[in-house]
BADRENZA-856915 format. One record per residue (C-alpha): chain; residue number from 1; x, z negated, y negated. Coordinates in Angstrom, 1 decimal, m for minus. Layout:
PT,unit,pos,X,Z,Y
PT,A,NUM,X,Z,Y .
...
//
This chain:
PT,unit,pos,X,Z,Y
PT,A,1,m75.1,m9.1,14.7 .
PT,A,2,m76.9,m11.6,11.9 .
PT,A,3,m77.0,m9.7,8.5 .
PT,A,4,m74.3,m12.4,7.2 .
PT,A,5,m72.0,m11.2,9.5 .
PT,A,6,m73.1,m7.4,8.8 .
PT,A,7,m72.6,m8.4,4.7 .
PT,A,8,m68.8,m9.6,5.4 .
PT,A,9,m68.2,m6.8,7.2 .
PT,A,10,m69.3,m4.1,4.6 .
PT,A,11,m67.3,m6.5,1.9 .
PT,A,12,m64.4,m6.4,4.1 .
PT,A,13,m64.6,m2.7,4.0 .
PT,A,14,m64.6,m2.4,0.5 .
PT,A,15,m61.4,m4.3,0.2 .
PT,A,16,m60.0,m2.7,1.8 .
PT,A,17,m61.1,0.4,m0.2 .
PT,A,18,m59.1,m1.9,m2.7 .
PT,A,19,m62.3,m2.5,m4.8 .
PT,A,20,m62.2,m4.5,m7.7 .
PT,A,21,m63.3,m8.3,m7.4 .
PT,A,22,m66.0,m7.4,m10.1 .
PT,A,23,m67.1,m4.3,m8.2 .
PT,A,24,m67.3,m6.2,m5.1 .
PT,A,25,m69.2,m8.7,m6.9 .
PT,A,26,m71.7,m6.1,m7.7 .
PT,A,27,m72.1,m4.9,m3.9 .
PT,A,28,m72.4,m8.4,m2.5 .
PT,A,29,m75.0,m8.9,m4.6 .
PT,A,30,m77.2,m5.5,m4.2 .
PT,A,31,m76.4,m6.2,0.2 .
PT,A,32,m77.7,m9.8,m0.2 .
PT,A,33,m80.5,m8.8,m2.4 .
PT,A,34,m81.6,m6.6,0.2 .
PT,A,35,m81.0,m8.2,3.2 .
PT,A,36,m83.1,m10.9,1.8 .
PT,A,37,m86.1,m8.3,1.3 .
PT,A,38,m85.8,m7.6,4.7 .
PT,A,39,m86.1,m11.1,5.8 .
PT,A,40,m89.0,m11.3,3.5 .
PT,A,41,m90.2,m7.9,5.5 .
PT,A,42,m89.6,m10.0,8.9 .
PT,A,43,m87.4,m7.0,9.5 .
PT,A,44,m84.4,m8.5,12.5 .
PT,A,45,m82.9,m5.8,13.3 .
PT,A,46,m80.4,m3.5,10.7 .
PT,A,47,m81.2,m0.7,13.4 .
PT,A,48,m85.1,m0.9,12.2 .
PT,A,49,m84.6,m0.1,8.8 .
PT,A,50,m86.8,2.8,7.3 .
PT,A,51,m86.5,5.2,4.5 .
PT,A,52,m89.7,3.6,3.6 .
PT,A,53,m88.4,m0.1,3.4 .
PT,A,54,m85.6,1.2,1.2 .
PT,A,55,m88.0,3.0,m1.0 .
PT,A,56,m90.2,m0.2,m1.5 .
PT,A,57,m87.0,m2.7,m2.2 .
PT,A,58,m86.2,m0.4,m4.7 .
PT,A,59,m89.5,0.2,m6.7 .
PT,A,60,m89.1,m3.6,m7.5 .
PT,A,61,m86.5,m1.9,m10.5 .
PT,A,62,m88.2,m0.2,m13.1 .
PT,A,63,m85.0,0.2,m14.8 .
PT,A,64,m83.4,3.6,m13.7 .
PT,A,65,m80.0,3.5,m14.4 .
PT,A,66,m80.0,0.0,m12.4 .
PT,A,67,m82.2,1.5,m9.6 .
PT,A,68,m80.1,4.4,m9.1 .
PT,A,69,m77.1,1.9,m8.8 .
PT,A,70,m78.4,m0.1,m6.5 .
PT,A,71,m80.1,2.6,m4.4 .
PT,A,72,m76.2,4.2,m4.0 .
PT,A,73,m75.1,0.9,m2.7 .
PT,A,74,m78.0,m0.2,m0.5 .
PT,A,75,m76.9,3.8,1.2 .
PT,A,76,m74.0,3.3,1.8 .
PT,A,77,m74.6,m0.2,3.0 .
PT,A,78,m77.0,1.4,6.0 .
PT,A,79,m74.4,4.5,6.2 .
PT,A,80,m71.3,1.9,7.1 .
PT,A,81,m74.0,0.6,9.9 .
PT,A,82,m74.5,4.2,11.1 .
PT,A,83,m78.1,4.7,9.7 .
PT,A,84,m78.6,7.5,7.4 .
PT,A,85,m81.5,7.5,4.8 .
PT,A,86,m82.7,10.2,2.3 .
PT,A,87,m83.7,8.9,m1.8 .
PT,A,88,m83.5,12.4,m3.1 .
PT,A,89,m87.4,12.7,m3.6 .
PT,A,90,m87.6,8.9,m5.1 .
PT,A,91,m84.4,9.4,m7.9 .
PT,A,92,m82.9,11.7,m9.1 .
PT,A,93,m78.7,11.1,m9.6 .
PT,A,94,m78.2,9.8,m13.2 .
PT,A,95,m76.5,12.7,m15.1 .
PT,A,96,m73.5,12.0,m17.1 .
PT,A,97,m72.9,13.1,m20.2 .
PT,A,98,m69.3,13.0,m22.5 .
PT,A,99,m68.6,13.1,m26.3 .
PT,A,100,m70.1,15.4,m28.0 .
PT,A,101,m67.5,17.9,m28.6 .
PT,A,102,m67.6,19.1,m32.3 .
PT,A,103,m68.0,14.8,m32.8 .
PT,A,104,m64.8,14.5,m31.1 .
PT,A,105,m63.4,17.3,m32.9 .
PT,A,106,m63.6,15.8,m36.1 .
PT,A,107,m62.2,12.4,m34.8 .
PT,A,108,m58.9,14.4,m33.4 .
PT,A,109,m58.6,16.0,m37.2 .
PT,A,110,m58.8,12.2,m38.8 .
PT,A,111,m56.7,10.5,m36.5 .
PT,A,112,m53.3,9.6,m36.5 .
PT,A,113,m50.2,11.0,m34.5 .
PT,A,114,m51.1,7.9,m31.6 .
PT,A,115,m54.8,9.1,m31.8 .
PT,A,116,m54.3,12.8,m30.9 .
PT,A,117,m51.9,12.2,m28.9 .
PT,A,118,m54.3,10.0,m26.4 .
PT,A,119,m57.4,11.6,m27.1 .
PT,A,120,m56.3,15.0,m26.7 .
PT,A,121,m54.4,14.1,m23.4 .
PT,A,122,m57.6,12.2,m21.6 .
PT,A,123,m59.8,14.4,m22.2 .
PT,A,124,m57.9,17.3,m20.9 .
PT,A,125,m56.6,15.3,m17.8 .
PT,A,126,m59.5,13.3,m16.9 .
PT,A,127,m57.5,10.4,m16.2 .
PT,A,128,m59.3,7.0,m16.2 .
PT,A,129,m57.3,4.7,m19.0 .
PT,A,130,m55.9,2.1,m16.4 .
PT,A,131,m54.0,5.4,m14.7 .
PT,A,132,m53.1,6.7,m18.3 .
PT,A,133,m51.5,3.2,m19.3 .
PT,A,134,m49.3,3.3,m16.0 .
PT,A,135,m47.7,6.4,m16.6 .
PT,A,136,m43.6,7.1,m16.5 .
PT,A,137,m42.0,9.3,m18.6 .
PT,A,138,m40.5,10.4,m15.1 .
PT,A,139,m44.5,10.9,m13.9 .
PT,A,140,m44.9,14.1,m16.3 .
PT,A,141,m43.5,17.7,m16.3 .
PT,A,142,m44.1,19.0,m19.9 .
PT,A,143,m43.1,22.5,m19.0 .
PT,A,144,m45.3,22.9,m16.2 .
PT,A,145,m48.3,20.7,m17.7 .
PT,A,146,m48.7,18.4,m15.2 .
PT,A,147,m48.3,14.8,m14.1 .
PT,A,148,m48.3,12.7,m11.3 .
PT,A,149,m50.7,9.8,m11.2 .
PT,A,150,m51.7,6.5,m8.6 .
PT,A,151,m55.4,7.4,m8.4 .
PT,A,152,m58.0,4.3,m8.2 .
PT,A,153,m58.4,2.3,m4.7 .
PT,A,154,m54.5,3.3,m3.8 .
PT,A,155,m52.1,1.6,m3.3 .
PT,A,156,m48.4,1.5,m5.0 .
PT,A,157,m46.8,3.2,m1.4 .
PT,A,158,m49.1,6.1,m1.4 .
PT,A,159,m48.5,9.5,m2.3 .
PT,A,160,m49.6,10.2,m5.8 .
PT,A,161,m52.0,12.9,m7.1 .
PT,A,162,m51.4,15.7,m9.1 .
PT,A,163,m52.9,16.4,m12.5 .
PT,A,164,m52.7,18.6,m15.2 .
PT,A,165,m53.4,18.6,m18.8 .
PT,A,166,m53.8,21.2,m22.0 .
PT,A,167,m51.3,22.8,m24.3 .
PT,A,168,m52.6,20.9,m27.0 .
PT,A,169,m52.1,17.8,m25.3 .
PT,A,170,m49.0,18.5,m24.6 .
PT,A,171,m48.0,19.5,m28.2 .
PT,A,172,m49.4,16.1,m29.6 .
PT,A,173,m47.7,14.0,m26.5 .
PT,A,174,m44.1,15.8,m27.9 .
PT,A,175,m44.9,14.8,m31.9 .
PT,A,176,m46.1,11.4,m30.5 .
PT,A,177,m42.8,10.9,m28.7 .
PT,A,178,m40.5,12.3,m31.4 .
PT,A,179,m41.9,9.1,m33.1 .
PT,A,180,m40.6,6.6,m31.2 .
PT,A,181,m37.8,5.6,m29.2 .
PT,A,182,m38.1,7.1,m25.7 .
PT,A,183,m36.1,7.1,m22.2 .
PT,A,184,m36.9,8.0,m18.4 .
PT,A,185,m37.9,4.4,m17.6 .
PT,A,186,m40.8,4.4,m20.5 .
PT,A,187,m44.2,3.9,m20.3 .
PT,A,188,m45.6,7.5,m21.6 .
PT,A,189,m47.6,5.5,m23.9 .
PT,A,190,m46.7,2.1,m25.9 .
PT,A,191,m48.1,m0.3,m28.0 .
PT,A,192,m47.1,m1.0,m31.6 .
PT,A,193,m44.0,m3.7,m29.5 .
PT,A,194,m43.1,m0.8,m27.9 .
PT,A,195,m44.2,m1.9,m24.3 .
PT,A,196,m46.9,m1.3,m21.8 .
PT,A,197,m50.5,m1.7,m23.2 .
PT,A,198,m52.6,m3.7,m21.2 .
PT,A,199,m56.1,m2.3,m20.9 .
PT,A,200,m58.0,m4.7,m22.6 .
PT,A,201,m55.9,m4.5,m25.6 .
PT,A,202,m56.0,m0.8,m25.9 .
PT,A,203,m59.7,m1.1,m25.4 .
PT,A,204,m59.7,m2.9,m28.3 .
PT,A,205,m57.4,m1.2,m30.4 .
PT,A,206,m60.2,2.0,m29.1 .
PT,A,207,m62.9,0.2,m29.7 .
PT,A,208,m62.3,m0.8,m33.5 .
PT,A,209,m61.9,2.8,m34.5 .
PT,A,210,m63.9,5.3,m32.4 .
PT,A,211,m67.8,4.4,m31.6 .
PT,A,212,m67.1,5.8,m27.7 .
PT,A,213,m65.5,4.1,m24.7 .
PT,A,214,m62.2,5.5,m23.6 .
PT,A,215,m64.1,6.3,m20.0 .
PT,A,216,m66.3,8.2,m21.8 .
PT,A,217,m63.2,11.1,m22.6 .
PT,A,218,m63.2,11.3,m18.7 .
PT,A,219,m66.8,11.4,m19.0 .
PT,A,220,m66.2,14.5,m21.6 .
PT,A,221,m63.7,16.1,m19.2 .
PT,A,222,m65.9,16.1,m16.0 .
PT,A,223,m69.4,17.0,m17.9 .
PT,A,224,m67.5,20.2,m20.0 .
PT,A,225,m65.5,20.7,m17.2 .
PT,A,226,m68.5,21.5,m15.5 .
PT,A,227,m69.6,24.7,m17.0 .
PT,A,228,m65.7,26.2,m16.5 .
PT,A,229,m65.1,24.7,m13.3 .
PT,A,230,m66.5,25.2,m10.1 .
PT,A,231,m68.1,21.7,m8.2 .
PT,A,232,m65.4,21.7,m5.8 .
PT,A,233,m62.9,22.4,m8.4 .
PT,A,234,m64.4,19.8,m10.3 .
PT,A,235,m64.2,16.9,m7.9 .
PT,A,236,m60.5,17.6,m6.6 .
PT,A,237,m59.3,17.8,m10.4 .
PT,A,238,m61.5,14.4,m11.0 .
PT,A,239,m59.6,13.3,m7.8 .
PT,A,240,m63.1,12.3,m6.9 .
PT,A,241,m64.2,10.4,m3.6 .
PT,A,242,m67.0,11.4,m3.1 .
PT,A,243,m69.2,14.7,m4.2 .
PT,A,244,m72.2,12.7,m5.0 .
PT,A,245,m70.0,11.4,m7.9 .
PT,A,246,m69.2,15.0,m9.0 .
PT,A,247,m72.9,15.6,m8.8 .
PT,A,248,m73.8,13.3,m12.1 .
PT,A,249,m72.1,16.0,m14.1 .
PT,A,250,m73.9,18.9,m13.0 .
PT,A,251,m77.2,19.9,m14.8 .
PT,A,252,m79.3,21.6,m12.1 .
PT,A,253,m80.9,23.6,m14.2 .
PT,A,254,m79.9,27.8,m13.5 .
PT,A,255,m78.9,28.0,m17.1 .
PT,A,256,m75.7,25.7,m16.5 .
PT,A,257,m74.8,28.1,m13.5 .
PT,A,258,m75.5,31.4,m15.7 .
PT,A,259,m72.6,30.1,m18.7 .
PT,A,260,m70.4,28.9,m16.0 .
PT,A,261,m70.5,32.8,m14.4 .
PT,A,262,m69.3,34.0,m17.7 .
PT,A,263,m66.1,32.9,m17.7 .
PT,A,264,m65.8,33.6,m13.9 .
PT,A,265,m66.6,37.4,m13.6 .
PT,A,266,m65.7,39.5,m11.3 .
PT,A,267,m63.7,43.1,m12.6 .
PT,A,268,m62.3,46.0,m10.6 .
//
């Protein structure tokens, strides 16, 4: 198979992940990128591929974050070809860090009902904006604390994941809505029209009044959720893929593990 055929392939698999057409953007470029290094390499054959090769394509980046990046997509490029390489000694996986907390303390006490309503929701569900933005009114349980949510890459006739979220959260979601008019069919959250926001418009409206992204609350829920969760418990309640996502959370360092074991002890 040419490495043109083996590059639609791997796209074709990715749509059908239902990846975004700027995310598949990103991946067609990293394949061809490398691909073409192996041509360079006089390398024929996908089959002949070493660690080695992949090692010396990617020590062309100096930048890391963009290294690490592409090293995760040239991976799973050889996985989906059934060829298995190891980049653990070469990079290490980015960590990922959130809001400081006592920061984002301090922007929940100076915000408005609309404000602490949202940021006190995302951060304690994890939920990426896009999924916050689609919810019902019929999608959450306020007794029970928990919602139910399209995750990324599904589709609409899937079954929906659960998720949960804090007491403050839901004390702040119930003042938010005693503000507005509200029935079953309504988004959870509305603009100032009182419809559906579209993302780009609430990353504005985010944007103009907080210096971090509204990702980076998920960021702040999967990093602190970290050192109370354990990595398992982490990636199901992120509704993660894959573990190696999980991963940029967690600090290897012992320490991280030791305050973790605190709140997990075991009594008789």
């Amino acid at each position: 198979m040419s490495f043109i055929e083996l590059l639609e392939n791997y796209i074709k698999s990715k749509e059908i992940e239902n990846k975004s057409p700027r995310t598949l953007k990103t991946y067609k470029s990293i394949v061809n990128q490398f691909l073409k290094f192996l041509d360079k390499k006089e390398i024929v054959e996908i089959q002949n591929v070493t660690t080695e090769n992949v090692v010396e394509f990617l020590q062309q980046y100096k930048n890391k974050p963009s290294r690490s990046i592409i090293g995760v997509v040239t991976k799973n490029f050889l996985r989906f070809n059934d060829i298995e390489i190891k980049l653990s000694f070469f990079y290490k996986p980015r960590e990922v860090k959130g809001v400081d907390i006592e920061y984002l303390k301090k922007v929940y006490d100076s915000g408005d009902v609309f404000d602490k309503a949202i940021l006190s929701f995302l951060v304690s569900s994890g939920l990426r904006a896009n999924e916050m933005i689609s919810l019902k009114m019929k999608d959450i349980n306020f007794e029970k604390r928990e919602g139910l949510v399209l995750s990324k890459g599904k589709k609409s006739y899937e079954k929906k994941d659960k998720f949960v979220f804090s007491v403050q959260a839901r004390n702040d979601l119930i003042v938010y809505l005693g503000e507005r008019i509200s029935n079953k069919e309504s988004f959870l959250f509305l603009n100032p029209k009182g419809k559906q926001w579209k993302y780009w418009s609430l990353w504005k409206y985010f944007s103009k009044k907080f210096t971090f992204t509204l990702h980076k609350l998920r960021h702040t829920f999967c990093y602190e959720g970290s050192y109370i969760f354990t990595p398992i418990e982490l990636k199901i309640l992120a509704r993660h893929k894959s573990f190696e996502t999980t991963q940029k959370y967690i600090e290897p360092e012992s320490e991280r593990i030791i305050q973790r074991s605190k709140n997990r002890q075991i009594e008789i």
